[in-house]
N, C-alpha and C positions, 0 to 999 in steps of 0.2 A: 070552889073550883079554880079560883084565879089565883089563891097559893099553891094549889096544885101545880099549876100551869107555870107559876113562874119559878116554884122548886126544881120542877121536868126542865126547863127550858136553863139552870143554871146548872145543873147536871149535866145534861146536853153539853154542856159547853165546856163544862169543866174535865169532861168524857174528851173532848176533841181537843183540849189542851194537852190532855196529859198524852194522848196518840201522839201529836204533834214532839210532845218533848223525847216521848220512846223513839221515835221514828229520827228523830236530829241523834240521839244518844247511839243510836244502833247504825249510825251511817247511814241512811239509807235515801238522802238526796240524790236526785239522779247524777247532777253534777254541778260544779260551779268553773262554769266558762266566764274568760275575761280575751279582751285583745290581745294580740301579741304588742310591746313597745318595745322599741329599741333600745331602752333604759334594764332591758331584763337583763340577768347574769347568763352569761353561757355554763352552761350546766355539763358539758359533754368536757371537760377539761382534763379528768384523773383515769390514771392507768391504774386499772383493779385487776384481779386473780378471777379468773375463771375457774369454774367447779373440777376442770382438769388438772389446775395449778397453774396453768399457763397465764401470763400477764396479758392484758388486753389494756390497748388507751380507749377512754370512751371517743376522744377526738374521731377514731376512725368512722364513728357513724354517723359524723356531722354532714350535712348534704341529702340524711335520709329524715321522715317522721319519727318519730322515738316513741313509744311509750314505757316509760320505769314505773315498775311494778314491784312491790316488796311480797314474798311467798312463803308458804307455808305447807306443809304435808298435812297435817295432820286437824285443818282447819275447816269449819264450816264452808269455807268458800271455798276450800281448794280441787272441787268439778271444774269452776273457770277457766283453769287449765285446760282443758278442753277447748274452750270458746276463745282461750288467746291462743292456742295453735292454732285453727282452725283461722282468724281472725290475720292470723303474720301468714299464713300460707295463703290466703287468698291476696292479700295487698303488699308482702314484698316483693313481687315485681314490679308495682308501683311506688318504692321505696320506701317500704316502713320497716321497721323492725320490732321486736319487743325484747326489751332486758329485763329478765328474771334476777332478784336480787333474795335469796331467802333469808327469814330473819327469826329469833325464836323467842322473840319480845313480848309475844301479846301468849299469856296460857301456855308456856315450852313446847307451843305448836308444831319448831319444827328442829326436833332434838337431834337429828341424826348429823353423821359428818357428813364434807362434800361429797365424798362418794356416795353414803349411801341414796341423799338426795338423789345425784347424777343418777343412780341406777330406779330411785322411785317416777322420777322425770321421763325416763328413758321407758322402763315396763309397763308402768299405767297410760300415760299417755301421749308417749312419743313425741314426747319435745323435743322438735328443731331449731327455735327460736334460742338463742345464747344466756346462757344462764351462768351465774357466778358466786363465788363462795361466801355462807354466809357472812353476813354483817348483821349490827344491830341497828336498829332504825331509831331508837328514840336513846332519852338516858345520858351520864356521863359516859359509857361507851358507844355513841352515837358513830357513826362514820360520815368520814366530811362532806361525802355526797348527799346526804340526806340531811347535816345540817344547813348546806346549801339552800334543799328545797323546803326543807321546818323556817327555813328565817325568810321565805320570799313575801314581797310585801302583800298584803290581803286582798284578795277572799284565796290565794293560792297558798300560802304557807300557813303555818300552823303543825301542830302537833299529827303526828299520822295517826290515823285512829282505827287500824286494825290492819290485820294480812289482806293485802291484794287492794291496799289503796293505790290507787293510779295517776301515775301524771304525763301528760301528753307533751310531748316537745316537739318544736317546730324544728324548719332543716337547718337552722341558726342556731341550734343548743339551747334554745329558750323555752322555756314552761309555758305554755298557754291555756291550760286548762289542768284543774283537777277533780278527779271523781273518785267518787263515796266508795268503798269496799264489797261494798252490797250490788254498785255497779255492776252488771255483768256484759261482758266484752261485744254480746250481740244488740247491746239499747241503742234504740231509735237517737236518741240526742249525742252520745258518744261517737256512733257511726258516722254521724253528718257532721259532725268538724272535723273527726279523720279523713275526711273525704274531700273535706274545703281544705287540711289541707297539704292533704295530697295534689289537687288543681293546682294549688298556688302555683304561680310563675314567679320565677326568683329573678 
């Protein structure tokens, strides 16, 4: 009985390891928040193409909450879309926004050109929040802005690990938090530092 017991009980454990490693491999931490410092890189610096062609400077959204978000059509997570309209319509009057960034990095999740995106955006689920042409997020064709945010010092940089990882920017262009893919725009832990900080007093 007490080989029994201690083969079950290594099992057991060996069971909750490997969840544990599925669960790190699949993204699916809620989030890994850190302070903002004033030693962060301003990340809001580069003027990119919007899905219309038109050029946009990120500068202009400094002053507000940012969340950069890399996207996808044709990806498991891409309902979230949902939940980040939903999410920028309710809190930019309180100054946030979301930038949609698509990329067709992970599975050619998101093969279409910028139109066709702009018009998937547009018919499914009426995106208003600003969305821009794609780029690649990882790779020797990475784009600058995302090497920015892949080289920021730890637990926030590192490699992006699938469509719709998210990074949250303060109203200073600085990273301050980043969440799993798996994240979805309505979790309890995401909500509450958007909301700290939106408070903030500058």
């Amino acid at each position: 009985m007490q080989t029994r017991h201690a083969a079950g009980s290594s099992g057991g454990a060996a069971r909750a390891r490997g969840a544990a490693r599925r669960a790190a491999l699949l993204g699916l931490a809620a989030a890994t928040l850190v302070a903002a410092t004033a030693a962060g890189p301003d990340v809001l610096t580069l003027t990119m193409k919007r899905l219309d062609g038109s050029e946009q400077s990120l500068a202009a959204y400094k002053g507000r909450v940012v969340l950069i978000v890399n996207t996808a059509s044709k990806c498991g997570f891409t309902p979230q879309y949902e939940g980040l309209e939903a999410l920028y319509r309710k809190y930019e009057p309180r100054g946030f926004v979301v930038l949609g960034f698509p990329s067709n990095d992970f599975k050619q999740q998101e093969p279409g050109s910028d139109a066709q995106i702009a018009e998937f955006c547009r018919a499914t689920y009426d995106i208003q929040f600003p969305m821009f042409s794609k780029i690649s997020v990882k790779g020797d064709a990475m784009h600058p802005l995302y090497k920015t945010l892949t080289s920021l010092p730890a637990p926030l940089g590192g490699p992006v690990a699938w469509n719709f990882q998210k990074y949250l920017v303060d109203r200073d262009g600085r990273v301050v938090a980043k969440f799993a893919p798996a994240t979805k725009p309505d979790d309890p832990a995401f909500v509450a530092q958007l909301e700290a900080l939106l408070g903030e007093k500058r």
